[in-house]
N, C-alpha and C positions, 0 to 999 in steps of 0.2 A: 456569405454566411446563410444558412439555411435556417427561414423565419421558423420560431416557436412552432405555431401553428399550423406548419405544411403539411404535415401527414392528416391532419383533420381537413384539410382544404383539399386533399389528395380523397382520401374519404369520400367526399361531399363530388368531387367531379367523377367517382368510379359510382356513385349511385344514381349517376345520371347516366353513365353506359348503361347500368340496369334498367335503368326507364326506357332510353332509347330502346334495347332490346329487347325487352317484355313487349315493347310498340310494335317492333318488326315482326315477334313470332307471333300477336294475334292473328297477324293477317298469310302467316303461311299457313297454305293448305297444299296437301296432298294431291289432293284429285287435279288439279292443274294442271298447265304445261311445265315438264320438265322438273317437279318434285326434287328429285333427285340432286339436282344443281342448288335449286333454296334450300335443301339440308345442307348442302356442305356451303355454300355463304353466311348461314346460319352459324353452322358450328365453329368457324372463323371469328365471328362476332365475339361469339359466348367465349371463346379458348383466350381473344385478346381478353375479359373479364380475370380469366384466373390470373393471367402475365401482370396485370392493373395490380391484383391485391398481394400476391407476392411481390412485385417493388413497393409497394407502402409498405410491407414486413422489412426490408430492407431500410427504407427510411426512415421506422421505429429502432431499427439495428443502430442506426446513424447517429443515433442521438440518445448521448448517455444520462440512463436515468432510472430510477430505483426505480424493481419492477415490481410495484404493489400489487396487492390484489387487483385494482382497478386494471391499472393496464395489464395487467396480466390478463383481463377478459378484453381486453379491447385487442391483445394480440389474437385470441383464441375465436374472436370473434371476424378477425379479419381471413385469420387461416379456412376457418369455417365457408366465409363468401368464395375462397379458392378454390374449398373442395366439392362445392355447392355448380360453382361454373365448370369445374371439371368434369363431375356428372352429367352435368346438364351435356356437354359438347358429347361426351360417350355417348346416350341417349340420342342424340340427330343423328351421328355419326352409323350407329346402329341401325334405325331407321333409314337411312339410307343405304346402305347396305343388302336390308330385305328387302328393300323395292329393285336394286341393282339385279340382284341376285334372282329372285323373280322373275323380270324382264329376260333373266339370262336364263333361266331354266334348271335353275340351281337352286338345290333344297338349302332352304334357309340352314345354316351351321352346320351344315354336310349331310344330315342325315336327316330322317323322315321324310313323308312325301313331298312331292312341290306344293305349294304354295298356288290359290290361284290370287290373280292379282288383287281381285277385294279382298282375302283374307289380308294378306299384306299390306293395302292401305290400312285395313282394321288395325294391327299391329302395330306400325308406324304413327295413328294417332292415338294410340295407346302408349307413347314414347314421348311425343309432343306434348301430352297430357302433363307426366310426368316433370319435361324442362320446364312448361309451364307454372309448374307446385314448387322446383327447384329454385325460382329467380325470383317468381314474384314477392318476396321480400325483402328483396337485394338493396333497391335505396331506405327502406324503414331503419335498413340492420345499418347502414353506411353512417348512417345520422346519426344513431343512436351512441355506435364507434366513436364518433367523431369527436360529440360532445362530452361523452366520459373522458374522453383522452385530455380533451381542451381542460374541462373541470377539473383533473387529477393534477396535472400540468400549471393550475395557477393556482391549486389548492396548497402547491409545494415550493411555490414563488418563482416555478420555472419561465412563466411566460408575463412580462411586463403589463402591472393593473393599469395601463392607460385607458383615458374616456375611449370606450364604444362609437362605432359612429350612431348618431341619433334617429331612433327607431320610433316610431309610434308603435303601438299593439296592435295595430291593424298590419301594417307594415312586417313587424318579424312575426306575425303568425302567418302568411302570405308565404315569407321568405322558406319558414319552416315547409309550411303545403308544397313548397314548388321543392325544397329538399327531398320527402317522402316521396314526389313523384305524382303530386296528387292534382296537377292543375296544368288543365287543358285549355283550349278555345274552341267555343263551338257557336256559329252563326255571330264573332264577333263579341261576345261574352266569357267571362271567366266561368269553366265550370268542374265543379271539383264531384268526387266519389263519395265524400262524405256527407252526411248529412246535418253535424253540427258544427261545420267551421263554412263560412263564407265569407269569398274575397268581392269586390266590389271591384268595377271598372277602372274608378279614378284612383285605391289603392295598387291596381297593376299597373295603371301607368304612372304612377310617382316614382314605383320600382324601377321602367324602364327608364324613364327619364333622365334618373340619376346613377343609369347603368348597370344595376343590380340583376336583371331580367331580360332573359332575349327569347324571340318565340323563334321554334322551327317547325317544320312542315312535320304532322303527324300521320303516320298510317294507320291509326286505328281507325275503325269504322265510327264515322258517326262525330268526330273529332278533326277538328282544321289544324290546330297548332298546339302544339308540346310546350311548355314554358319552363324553361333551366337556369339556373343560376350564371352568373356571368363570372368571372375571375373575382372579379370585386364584389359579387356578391357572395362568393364560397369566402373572400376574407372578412366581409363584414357579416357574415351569419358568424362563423367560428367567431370572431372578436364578442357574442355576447354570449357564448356558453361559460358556464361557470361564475357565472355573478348573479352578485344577492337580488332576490328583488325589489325594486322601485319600493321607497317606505310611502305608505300610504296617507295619502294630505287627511290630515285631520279639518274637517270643515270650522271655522270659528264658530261660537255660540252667539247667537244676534243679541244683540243689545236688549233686555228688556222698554216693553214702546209703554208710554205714557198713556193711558186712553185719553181722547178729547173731550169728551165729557164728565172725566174723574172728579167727584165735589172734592173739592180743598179742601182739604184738614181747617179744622178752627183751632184757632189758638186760648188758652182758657185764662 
């Protein structure tokens, strides 16, 4: 039987191909060897992105269930990452193309003059430009999906209120960061893009510890390791969307203290 929350877990592991791939196009450049062949590995990349969020539309299909307005933006939002990846792959695919074309002496779309080869790189990262403005919001939107789905879903008593597994605040803000995509390694340190959220050493390794976290090799410049959720960590992020928050400890009021020098009351 297919868990409640798969399509949110589905979500959460397709905004990590967004990461992955936003990582891989930093570091493609043009002017290198062979351009030509990293667009189309590239576009490969990005084209499995759209295949990713049309089967989550399928496993939204899967599973009967009134289509409120909520989910109804969580479908339109997943369509939307499809059509976002589809762009993006035309754009490499393009780019590739007018460097192919180029190289062969062939005016770009049949007509006007040739092309010299730097107008054509100029073109082509004028295209990369654009994949780049297309994706890089791919894991924010995926999370975002995720948790409306999860939240609408136990708002309707689709999906079982059992205990969460136990999260410190340190912990699932960590778990969120590494959702959006936002937390790297660099010289052995956790280090995020932001400037109001920070993770802490011994919070990333509690994550890994207990399997929530795994690092891999990043290509970005300047960046050692990529940090992604693990299977168990896409179930146990989804297991806390949608619930109330923590009620807040009311502190006791302290006893009123006696002073030590208080003169005794006299008795009359």
């Amino acid at each position: 039987m297919t868990a409640p929350t798969a399509p949110a877990e589905k979500l959460l592991l397709l905004g990590a191909d967004f990461a992955r791939h936003n990582d891989y196009l930093s570091r493609l450049r043009l002017d290198a060897s062979s351009p030509a062949t990293a667009l189309t590995q590239q576009a490969t990349s990005t084209q499995h992105l759209t295949r990713s969020a049309l089967d989550i539309i399928d496993g939204l299909n899967a599973q009967p269930m009134f289509h409120s307005p909520e989910i109804s933006t969580v479908y339109a939002r997943v369509r939307q990452l499809a059509h976002l990846a589809t762009d993006a792959a035309d754009h490499l695919l393009d780019a590739e193309d007018i460097l192919d074309d180029t190289r062969a002496g062939v005016p770009v779309k049949g007509d006007g003059p040739l092309l010299t080869y730097r107008k054509a790189l100029q073109m082509g990262n004028s295209r990369l430009g654009l994949v780049r403005e297309l994706t890089a919001l791919g894991p924010q939107d995926t999370l975002t999906a995720a948790e409306l789905f999860v939240t609408e879903r136990r708002r309707r008593g689709a999906i079982p209120s059992q205990q969460p597994p136990a999260f410190s605040p340190a912990q699932e803000a960590a778990l969120r960061a590494v959702a959006r995509g936002e937390v790297t390694i660099f010289n052995g340190k956790p280090y995020l893009r932001r400037d109001d959220l920070r993770i802490t050493t011994s919070t990333l390794r509690s994550l890994e510890a207990r399997g929530l976290v795994a690092r891999e090799d990043c290509p970005q410049w300047l960046h050692d390791e990529r940090v992604h959720l693990s299977a168990d960590g896409r179930r146990g992020l989804a297991a806390t969307f949608g619930r109330p928050p923590a009620p807040a400890r009311l502190a006791a009021r302290p006893a009123p203290v006696r002073a030590a020098n208080a003169t005794p009351s006299r008795s009359l």
